[in-house]
PANUBA-248144 format. One line per 8 residues: their letters; for each residue z, y, x of N, C-alpha, C. Coordinates in steps of 0.1 Angstrom, whole numbers. Each point is the difference from the previous one (the first is absolute). Example, Ala and Ser with C-alpha at 12.3 -4.5 7.8 and 13.67 -1.06 7.14 Angstrom:
// residues 2
as = 78,-57,132,0,12,-9,0,12,9; -7,11,-4,0,11,9,8,11,-8
END
This chain:
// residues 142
xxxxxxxx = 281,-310,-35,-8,12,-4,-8,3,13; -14,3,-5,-7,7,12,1,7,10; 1,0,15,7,15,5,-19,5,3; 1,13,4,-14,7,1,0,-3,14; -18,-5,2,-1,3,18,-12,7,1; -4,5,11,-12,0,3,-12,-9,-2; -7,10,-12,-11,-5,-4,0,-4,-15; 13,2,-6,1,5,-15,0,12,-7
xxxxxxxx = -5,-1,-13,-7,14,-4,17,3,-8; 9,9,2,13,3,-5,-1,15,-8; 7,-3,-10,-2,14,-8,21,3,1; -2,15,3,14,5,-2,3,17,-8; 12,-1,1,4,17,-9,0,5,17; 0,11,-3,8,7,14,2,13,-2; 10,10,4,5,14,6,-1,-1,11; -7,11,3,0,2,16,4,17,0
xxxxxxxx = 11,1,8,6,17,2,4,-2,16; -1,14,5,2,3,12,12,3,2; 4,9,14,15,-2,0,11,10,-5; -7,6,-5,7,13,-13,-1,-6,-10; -5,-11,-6,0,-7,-11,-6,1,-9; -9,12,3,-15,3,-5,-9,-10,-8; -1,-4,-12,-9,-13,-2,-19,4,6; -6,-11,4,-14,10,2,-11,-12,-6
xxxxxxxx = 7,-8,-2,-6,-12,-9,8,-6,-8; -8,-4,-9,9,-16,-11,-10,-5,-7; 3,-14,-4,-8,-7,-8,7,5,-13; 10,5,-1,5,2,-15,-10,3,-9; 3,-5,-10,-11,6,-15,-15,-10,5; -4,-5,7,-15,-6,5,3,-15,2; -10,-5,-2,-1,-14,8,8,-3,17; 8,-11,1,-3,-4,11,-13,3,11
xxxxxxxx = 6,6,12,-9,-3,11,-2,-13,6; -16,-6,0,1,-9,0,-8,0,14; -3,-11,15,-4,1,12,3,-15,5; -11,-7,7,6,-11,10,8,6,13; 10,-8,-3,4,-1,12,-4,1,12; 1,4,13,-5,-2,13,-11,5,-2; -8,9,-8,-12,3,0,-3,11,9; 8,11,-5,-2,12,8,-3,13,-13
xxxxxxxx = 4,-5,-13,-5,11,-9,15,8,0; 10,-1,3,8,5,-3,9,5,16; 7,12,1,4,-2,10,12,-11,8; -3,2,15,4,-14,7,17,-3,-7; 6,10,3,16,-3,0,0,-3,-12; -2,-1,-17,0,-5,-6,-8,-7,-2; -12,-7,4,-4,-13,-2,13,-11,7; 4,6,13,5,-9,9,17,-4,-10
xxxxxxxx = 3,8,-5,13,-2,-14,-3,-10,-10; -10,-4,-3,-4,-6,-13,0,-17,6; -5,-3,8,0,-20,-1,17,-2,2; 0,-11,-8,15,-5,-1,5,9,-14; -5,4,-4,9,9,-14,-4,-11,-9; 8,-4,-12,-10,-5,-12,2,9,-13; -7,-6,-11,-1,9,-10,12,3,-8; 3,16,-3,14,1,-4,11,7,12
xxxxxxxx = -7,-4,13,12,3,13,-6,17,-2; 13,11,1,-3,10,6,10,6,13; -13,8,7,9,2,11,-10,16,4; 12,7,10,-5,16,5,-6,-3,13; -6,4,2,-5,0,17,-4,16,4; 5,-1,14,-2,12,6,-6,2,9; -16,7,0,-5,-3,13,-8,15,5; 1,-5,11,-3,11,11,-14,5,-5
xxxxxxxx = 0,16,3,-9,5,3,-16,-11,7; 1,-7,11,-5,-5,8,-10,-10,-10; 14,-5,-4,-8,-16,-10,-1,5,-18; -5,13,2,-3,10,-18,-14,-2,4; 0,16,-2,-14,8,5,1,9,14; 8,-9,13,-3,7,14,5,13,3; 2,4,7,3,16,9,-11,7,-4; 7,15,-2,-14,8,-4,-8,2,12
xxxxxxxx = -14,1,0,-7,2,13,-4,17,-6; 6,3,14,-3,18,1,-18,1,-2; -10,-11,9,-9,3,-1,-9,-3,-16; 6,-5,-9,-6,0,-11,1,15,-6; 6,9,2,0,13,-6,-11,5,7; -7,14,-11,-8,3,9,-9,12,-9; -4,9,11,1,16,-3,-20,1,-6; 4,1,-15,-11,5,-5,-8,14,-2
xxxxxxxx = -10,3,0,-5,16,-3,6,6,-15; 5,2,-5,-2,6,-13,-12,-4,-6; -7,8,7,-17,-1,-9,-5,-14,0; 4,-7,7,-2,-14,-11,2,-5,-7; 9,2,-6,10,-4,-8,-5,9,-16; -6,-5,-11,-8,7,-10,8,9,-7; -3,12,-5,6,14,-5,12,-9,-11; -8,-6,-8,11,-5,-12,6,-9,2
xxxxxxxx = 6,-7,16,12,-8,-2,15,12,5; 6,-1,-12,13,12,7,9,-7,6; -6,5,10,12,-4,13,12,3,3; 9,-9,2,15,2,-3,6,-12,8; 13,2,12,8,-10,6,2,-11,-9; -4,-8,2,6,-14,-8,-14,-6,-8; -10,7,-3,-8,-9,-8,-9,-9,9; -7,-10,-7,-2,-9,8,-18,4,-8
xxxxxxxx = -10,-7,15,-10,3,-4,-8,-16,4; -14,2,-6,-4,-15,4,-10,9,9; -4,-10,14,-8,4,11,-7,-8,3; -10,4,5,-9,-14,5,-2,2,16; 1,-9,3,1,-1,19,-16,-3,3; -1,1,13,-17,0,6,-9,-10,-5; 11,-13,-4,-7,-9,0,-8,-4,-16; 10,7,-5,0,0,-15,12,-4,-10
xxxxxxxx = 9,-7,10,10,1,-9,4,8,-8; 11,-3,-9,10,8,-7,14,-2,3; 8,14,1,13,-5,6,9,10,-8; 11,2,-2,5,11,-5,6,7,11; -1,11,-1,9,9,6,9,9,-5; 12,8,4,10,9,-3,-2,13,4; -1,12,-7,-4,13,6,19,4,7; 4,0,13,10,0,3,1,16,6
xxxxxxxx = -9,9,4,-3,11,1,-9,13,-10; 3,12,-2,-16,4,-4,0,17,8; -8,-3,8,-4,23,8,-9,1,-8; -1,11,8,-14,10,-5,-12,-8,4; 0,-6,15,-13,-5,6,-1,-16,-4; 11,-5,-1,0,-13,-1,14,-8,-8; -5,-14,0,9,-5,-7,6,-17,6; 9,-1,2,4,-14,8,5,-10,-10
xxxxxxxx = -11,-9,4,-1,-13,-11,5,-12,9; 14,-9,-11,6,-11,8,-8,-14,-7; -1,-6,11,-5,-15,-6,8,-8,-2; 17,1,5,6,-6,0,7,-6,-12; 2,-13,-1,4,-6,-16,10,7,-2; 6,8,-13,11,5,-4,11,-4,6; 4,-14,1,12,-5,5,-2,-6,15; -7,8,6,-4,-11,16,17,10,3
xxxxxxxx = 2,-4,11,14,4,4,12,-1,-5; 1,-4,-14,13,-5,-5,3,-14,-3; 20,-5,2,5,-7,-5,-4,-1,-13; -1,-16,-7,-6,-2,-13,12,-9,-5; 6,1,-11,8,-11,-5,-9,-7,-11; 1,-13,-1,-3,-7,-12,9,-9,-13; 0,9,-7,6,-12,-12,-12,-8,-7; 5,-15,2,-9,-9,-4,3,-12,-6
xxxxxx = -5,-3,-12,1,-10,-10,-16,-9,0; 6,-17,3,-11,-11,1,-6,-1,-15; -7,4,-7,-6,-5,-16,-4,-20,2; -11,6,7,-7,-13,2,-5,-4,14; -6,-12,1,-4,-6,14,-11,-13,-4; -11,3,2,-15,-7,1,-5,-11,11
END
């Protein structure tokens, strides 16, 4: 049987929960996630889990913060006016807003503060700074 390497397009199930056991993803109820290997669409510590599995093997993997989505960087947060921010979005800790950066991007951000004068918006991915566990099932291998 095939084992997957880098540079095969591999479809799998996966749970992914943190270390309270929190789920914050699953393929449950959906399609397979499908990605080549060694590409770079998925994060490192699980791409680097996947060659040598074949279809049918399941296994957990646990990976660091580092090899997820990185350390939160303090400097991605960052202190907005109120008044920029338009009368009818209700601002509240936790919602996430879409922003556009100088250049024109789009990025999302997290309202993690809200004053009177202003409001502190995180760029940081939801899960930069946490341990990530993976439950993972091989479907297929391309």
């Amino acid at each position: 049987m095939t084992e997957a390497k880098s540079g095969d397009t591999v479809r799998l199930h996966y749970k992914g929960t943190l270390d309270d056991g929190s789920v914050f993803d699953s393929s449950e109820g959906r399609e397979p996630l499908e990605f080549t290997v060694g590409s770079g669409q998925i994060i490192p510590g699980l791409d680097r889990a996947i060659p040598g599995m074949k279809v049918g093997d399941e296994k957990t993997v646990n990976i660091a913060a580092a090899d997820a989505y990185g350390p939160v960087n303090p400097d991605a947060r960052q202190a907005v006016p109120r008044s920029n921010i338009p009368e009818n979005v209700p601002l509240e800790v936790g919602l996430q807003l879409q922003a556009q950066t100088e250049n024109g991007q789009m990025m999302t951000v997290t309202v993690v503060e809200v004053g009177e004068a202003e409001v502190i918006l995180d760029a940081n991915h939801p899960l930069a700074g946490k341990d990530l566990t993976f439950e993972i099932e091989i479907t297929g291998i391309n």
